[in-house]
C-alpha positions as CSV (number, residue, x, y, z in Angstrom):
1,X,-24.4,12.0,10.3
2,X,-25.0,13.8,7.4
3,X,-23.0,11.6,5.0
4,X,-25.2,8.9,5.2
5,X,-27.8,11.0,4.6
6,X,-26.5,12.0,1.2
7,X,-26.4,8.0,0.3
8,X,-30.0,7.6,-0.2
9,X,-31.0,7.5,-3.9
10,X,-27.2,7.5,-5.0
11,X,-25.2,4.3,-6.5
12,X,-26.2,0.5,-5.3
13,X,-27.2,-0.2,-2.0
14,X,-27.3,-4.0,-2.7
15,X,-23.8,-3.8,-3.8
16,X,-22.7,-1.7,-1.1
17,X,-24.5,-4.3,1.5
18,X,-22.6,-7.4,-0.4
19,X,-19.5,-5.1,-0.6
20,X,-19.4,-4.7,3.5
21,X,-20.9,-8.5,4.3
22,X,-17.6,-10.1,2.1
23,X,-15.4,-7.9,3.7
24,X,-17.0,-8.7,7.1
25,X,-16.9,-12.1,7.2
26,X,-13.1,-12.5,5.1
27,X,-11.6,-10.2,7.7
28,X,-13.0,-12.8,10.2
29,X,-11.0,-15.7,8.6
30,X,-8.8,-13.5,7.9
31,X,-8.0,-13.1,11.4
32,X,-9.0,-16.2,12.7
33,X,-5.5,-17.6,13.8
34,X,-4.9,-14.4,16.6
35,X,-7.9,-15.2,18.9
36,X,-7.0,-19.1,18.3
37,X,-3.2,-18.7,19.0
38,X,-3.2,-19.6,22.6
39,X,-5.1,-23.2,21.8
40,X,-3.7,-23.9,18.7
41,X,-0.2,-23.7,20.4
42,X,-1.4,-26.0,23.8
43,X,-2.5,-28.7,20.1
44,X,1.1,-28.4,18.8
45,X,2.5,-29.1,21.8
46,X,0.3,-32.4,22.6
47,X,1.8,-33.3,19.3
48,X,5.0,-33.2,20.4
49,X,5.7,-29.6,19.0
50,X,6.5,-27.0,21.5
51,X,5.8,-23.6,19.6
52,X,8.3,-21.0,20.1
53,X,7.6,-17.3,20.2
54,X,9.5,-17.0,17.1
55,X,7.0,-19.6,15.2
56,X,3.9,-17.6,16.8
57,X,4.9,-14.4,15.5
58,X,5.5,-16.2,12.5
59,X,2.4,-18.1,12.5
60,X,0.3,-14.7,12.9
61,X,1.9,-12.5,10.6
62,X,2.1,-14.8,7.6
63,X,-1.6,-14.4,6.4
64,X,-1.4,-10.4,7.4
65,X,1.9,-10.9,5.1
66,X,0.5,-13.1,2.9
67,X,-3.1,-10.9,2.3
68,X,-1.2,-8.1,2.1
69,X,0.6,-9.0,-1.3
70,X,-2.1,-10.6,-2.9
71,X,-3.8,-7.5,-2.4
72,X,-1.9,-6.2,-5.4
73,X,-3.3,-9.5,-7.4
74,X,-6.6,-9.1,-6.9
75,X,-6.2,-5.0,-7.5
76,X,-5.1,-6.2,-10.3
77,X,-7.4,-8.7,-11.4
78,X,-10.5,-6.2,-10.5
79,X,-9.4,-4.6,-13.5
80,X,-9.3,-6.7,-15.6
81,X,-12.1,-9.1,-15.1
82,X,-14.4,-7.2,-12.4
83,X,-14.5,-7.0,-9.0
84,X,-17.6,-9.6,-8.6
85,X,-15.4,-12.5,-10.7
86,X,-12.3,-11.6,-8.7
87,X,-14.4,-12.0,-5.2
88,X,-16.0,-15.2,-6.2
89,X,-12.6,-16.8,-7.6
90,X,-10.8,-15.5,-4.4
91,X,-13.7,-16.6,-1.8
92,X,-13.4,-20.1,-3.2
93,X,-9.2,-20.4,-2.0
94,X,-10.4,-19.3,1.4
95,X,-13.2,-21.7,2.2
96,X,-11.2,-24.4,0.5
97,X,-8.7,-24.0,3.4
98,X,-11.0,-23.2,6.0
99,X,-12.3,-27.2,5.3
100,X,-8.6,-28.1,4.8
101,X,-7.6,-27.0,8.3
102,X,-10.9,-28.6,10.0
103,X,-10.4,-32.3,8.2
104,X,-6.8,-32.0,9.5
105,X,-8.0,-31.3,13.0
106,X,-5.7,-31.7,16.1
107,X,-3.2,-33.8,14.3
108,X,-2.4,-30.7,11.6
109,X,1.1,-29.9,11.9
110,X,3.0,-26.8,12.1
111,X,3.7,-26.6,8.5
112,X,0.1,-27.1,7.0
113,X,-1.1,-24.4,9.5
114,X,1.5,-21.9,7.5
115,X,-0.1,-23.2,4.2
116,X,-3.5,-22.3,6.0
117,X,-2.2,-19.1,7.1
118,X,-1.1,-18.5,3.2
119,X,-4.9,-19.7,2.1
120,X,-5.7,-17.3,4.3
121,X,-4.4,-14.6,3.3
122,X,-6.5,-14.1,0.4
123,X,-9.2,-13.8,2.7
124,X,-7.1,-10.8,3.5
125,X,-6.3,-9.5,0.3
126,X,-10.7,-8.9,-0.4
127,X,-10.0,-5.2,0.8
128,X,-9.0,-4.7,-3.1
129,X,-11.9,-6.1,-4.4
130,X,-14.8,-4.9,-1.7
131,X,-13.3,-1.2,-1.8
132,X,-13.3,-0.7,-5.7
133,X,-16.6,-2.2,-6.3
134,X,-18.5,0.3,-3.8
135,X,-16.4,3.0,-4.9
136,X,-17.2,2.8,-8.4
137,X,-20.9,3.1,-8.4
138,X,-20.5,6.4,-6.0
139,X,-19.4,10.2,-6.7
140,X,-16.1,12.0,-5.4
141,X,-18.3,13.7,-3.2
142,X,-19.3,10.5,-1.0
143,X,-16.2,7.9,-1.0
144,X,-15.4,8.8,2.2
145,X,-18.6,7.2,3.6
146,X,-18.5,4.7,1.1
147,X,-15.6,3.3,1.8
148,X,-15.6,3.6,5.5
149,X,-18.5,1.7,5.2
150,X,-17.0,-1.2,3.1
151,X,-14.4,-1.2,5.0
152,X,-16.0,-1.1,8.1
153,X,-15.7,-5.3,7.7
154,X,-13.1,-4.9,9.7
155,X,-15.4,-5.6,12.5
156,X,-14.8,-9.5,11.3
157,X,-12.5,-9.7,13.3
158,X,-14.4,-8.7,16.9
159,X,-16.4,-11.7,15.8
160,X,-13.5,-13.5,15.9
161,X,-12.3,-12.7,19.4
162,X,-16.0,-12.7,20.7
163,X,-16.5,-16.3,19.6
164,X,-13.7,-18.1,18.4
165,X,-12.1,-18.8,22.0
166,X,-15.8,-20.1,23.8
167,X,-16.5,-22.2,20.3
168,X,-13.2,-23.9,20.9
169,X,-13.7,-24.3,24.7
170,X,-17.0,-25.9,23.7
171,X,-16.1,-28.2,20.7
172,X,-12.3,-27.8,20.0
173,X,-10.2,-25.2,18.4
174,X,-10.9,-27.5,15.0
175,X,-14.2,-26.7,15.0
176,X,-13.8,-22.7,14.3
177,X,-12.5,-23.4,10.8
178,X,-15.9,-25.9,10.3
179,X,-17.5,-22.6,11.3
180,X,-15.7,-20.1,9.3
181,X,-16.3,-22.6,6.2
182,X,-19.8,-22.7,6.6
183,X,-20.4,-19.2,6.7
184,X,-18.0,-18.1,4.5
185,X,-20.2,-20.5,1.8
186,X,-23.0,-18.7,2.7
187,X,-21.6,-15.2,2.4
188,X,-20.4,-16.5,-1.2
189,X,-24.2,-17.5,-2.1
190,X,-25.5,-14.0,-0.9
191,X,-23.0,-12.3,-2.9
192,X,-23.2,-13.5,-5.8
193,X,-27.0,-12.1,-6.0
194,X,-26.5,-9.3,-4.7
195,X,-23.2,-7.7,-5.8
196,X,-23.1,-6.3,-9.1
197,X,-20.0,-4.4,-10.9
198,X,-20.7,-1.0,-11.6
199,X,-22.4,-0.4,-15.6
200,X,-20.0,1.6,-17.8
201,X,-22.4,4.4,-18.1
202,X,-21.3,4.9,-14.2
203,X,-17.8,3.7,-13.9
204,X,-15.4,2.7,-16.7
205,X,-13.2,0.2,-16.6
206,X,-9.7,0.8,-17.6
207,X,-7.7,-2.7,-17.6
208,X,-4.5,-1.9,-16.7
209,X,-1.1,-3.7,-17.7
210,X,1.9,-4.4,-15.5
211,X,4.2,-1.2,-16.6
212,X,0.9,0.9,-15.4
213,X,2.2,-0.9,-11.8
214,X,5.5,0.6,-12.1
215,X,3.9,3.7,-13.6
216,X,2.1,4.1,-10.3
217,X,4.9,3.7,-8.4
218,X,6.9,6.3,-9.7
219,X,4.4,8.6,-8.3
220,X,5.1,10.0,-4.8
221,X,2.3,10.1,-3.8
222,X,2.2,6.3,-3.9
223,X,4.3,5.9,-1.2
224,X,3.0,9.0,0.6
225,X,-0.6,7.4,0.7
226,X,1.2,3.9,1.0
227,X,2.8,5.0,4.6
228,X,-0.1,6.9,6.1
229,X,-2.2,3.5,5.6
230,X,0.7,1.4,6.7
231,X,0.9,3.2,10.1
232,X,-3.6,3.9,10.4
233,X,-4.2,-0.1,8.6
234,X,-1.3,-2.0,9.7
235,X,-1.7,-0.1,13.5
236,X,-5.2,-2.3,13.1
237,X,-4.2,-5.3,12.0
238,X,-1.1,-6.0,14.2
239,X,-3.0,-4.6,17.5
240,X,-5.7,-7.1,16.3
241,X,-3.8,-9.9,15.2
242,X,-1.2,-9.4,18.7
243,X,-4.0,-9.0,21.4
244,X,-4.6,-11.7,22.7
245,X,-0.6,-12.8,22.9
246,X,-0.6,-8.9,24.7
247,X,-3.0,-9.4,27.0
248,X,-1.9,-12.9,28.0
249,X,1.7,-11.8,28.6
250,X,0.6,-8.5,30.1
251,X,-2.4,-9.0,31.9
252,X,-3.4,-12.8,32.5
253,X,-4.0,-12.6,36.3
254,X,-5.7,-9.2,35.8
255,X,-8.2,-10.6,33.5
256,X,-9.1,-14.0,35.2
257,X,-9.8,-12.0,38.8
258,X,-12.1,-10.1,36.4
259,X,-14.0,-13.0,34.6
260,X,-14.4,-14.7,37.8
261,X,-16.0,-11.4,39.4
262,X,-18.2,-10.3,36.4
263,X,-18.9,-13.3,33.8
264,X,-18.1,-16.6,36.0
265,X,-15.6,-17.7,33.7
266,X,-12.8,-19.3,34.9
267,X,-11.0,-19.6,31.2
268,X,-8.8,-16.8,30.9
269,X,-8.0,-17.3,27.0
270,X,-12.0,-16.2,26.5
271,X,-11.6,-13.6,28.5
272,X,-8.8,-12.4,26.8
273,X,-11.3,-12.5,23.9
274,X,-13.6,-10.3,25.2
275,X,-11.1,-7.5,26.0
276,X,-9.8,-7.9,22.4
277,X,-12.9,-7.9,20.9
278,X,-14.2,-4.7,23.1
279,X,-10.8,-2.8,22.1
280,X,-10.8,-4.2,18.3
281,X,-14.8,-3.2,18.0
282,X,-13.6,0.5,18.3
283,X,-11.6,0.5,15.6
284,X,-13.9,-1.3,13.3
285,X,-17.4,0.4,13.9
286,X,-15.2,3.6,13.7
287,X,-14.0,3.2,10.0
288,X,-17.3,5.0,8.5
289,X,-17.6,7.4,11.0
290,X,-13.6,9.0,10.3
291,X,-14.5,8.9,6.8
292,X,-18.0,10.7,6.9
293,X,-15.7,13.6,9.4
294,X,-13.0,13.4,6.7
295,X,-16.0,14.5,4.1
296,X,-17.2,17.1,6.4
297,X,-13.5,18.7,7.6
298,X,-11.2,17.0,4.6
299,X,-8.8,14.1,4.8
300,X,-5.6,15.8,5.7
301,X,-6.7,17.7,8.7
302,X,-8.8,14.5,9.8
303,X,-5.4,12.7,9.9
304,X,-3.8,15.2,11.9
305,X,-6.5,14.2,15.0
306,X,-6.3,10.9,14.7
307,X,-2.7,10.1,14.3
308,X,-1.6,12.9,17.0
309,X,-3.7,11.0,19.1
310,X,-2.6,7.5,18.3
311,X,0.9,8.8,19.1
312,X,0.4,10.2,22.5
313,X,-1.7,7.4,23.5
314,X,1.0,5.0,22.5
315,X,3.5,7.0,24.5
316,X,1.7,7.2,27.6
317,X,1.0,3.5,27.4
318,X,4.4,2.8,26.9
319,X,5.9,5.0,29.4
320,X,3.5,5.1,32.1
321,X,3.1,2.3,34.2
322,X,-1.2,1.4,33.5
323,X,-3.3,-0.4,35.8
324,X,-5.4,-3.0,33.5
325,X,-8.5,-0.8,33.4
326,X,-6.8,2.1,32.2
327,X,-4.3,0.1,29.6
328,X,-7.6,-1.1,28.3
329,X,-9.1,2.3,27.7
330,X,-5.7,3.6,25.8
331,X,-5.8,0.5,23.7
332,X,-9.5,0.9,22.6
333,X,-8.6,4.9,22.4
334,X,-5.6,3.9,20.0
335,X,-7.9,1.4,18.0
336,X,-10.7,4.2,17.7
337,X,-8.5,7.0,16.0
338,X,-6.5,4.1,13.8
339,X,-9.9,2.9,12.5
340,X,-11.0,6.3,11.6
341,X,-7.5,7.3,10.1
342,X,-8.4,4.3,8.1
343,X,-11.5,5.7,6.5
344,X,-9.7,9.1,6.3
345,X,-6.9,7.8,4.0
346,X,-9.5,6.2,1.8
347,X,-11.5,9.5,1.5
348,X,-8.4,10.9,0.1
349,X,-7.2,7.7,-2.2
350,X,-9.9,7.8,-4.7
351,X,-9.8,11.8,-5.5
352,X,-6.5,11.4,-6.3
353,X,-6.6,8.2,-8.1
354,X,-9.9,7.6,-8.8
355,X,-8.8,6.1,-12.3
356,X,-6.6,3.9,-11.2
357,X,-8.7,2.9,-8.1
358,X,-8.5,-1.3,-8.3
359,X,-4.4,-0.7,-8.3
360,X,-4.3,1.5,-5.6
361,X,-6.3,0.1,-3.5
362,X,-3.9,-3.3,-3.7
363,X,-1.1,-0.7,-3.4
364,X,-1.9,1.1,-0.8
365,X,-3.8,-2.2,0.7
366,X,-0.6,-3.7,0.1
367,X,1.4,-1.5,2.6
368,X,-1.3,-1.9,6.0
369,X,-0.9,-5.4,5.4
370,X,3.0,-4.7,5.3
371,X,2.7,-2.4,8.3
372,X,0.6,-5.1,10.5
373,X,3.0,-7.9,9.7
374,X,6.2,-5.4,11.1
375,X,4.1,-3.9,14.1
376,X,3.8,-7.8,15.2
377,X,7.1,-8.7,14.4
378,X,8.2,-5.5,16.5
379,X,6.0,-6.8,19.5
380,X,7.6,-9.9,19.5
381,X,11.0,-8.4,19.4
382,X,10.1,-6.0,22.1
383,X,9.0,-8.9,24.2
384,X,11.4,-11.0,23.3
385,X,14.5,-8.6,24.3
386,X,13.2,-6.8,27.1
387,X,9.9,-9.2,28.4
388,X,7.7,-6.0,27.7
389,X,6.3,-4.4,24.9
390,X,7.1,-0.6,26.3
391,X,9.9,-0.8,23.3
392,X,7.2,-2.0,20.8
393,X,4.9,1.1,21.8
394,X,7.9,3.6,21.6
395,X,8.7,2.5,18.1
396,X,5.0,2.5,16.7
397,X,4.7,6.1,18.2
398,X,7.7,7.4,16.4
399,X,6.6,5.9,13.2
400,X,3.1,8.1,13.3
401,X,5.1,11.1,14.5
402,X,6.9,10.0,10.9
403,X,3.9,9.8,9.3
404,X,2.4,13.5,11.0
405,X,5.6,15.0,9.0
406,X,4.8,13.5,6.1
407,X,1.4,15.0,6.0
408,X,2.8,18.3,6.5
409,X,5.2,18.0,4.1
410,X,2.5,16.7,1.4
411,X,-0.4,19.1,2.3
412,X,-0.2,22.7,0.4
413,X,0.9,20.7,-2.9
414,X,-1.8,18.5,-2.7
415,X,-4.5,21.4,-1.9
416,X,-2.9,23.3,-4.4
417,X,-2.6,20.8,-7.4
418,X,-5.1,17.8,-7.6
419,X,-6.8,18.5,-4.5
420,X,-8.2,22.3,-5.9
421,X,-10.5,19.9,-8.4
422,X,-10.8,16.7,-6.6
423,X,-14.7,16.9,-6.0
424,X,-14.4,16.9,-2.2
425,X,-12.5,18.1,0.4
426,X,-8.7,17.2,1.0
């Protein structure tokens, strides 16, 4: 497409690389405890802990929870201290507790995989710091892209689903964390070479205080942007972070007729990870490519397409009885339009703030980690009060019809106040 085009010769491509490969590989730990939910409850339950559905939700949304608040932290702290000091600091939690978790190995208990899940979450939380510091060394004009691309890291988690089930067939569920660790340390080696914050001749820093938080928040359109990536980010990460519970509730004996005809496998939890990761890979590759069309057509009609389609797919899935073959193609349908609302959202974001860009991406990062903790705490309701997640579709498709109003609702003031000298199209 033509928007990657337009990247050669502008801004830091080593930066932009380091940007993508932190997110990447922190949205795979990030993640880690969905693909691993299955054999990390079969552990507990050797242990003499039988895991409820309750504690599983729990268990999954706390680092989606967790990242999602410190995402305001480390917004913060990227303006303050720079987006490379903030990564490095905030890297060194997470592979901390990815060793943690592997020295306790099958005899961790329930309550230090929580504290994991918290260590986690700032694994989570590096969408403030990897957005911001490829923003800042690029013009209005191209943050789209940018940004799609750095947050295109969201593929971290297909890794997860593609691997993480066969590596703990093959050595134990422990051994993923050993795994994570050690590549997570050599992401932080590679990063700290080639990431640089952007000079002041190209981006100035602005350190912002705590009132320029509440400042923020006064702002509607703070909420405004905070919903549409609550519904497009949080759609993401609960699908992701839910799948594999889904499709083992849903479609267990579906999937092990089909492992056994196409792969040989006989282990339906890696199967499961396949279809995750093939559904979940949509979304991610996807990011770049809605924010390159949200640069060609402009963000606001870009989100029209995508969330109409999320919420008719959503509604068909949950009102039409699907064979698994077709559920599968709605789900990696639903994934492809909420990973390219995703880069959408963040074309728009930085023309509006683009001074304020560390805070609101924590902000606005903030709310899909909010929105991904609720949409699997709505799946477990649904499943819990009516064995079937048609409920939990229903509900997710009412709040992007929500969200489709509010773009309406938002669009001719914003073409016809900070939008008319934004640098690229709204």
């Amino acid at each position: 497409m033509a928007g990657f085009k337009a990247l050669k010769g502008q801004g830091h491509a080593p930066t932009l690389l380091a940007a993508f490969l932190y997110f990447d590989f922190s949205f795979m730990v990030w993640t880690m405890l969905g693909p691993l939910s299955t054999e990390i409850a079969e552990a507990l339950a050797v242990n003499g802990h039988i895991i409820t559905a309750s504690e599983k939700a729990t268990l999954l949304s706390v680092p989606i929870l967790a990242g999602a608040l410190l995402r305001i932290l480390l917004g913060f702290l990227v303006d303050k201290i720079g987006a490379k000091k903030t990564a490095l600091m905030s890297q060194s939690i997470v592979i901390f507790t990815l060793f943690f978790a592997y020295s306790q190995g099958a005899n961790i208990t329930y309550d230090q995989l929580i504290a994991v899940a918290l260590g986690l979450g700032f694994a989570g939380a590096s969408f403030a710091v990897a957005l911001p510091q490829a923003g800042q060394w690029y013009p209005p004009k191209l943050q789209g892209i940018v940004l799609g691309i750095a947050g295109a890291g969201n593929i971290g988690v297909v890794i997860d689903f593609l691997f993480a089930p066969k590596i703990a067939e093959l050595w134990g569920w422990e051994s993923v964390f050993l795994v994570g660790g050690v590549l997570s340390t050599i992401i932080f080696i590679a990063y700290s070479f080639m990431a640089k914050d952007a000079p002041k001749e190209v981006y100035t820093p602005r350190p912002k205080k705590l009132r320029d938080y509440g400042k923020l928040l006064k702002d509607k359109d703070t909420w405004w942007f905070s919903l549409f990536y609550a519904v497009s980010f949080g759609g993401f990460v609960g699908f992701a972070g839910y799948m594999k519970v889904y499709l083992m509730n849903t479609y267990q004996a579906d999937m092990s007729s089909f492992g056994i005809a196409v792969f040989d496998e006989t282990n339906v939890k890696v199967i499961a990870g396949y279809f995750g990761a093939l559904t979940i890979f949509a979304g991610a590759i996807l990011r770049p490519v809605g924010g390159a069309i949200a640069d060609k057509m402009g963000g606001i009609k870009s989100l029209y397409i995508f969330f109409g389609s999320v919420a008719t797919l959503a509604l068909i899935n949950a009102l039409i009885p699907l064979p698994f073959w077709l559920a599968i193609v709605i789900i990696f349908f639903i994934m492809a339009n909420l990973g390219m609302a995703n880069g959408a959202v963040f074309q728009l974001v930085p023309q509006r703030f683009g001074k304020d860009i560390g805070i609101m991406t924590g902000l606005v990062g903030a709310a899909g980690g909010i929105g991904g903790t609720a949409l699997i705490q709505t799946f477990g309701w649904s499943k819990g009060a009516f064995d079937g997640y048609s409920a939990g579709f229903i509900i997710f498709a009412i709040v992007v019809l929500i969200a489709i109003a509010g773009i309406s609702f938002v669009k001719t003031r914003w073409r016809t106040t900070w939008g008319a000298n934004a640098g690229g199209i709204i």
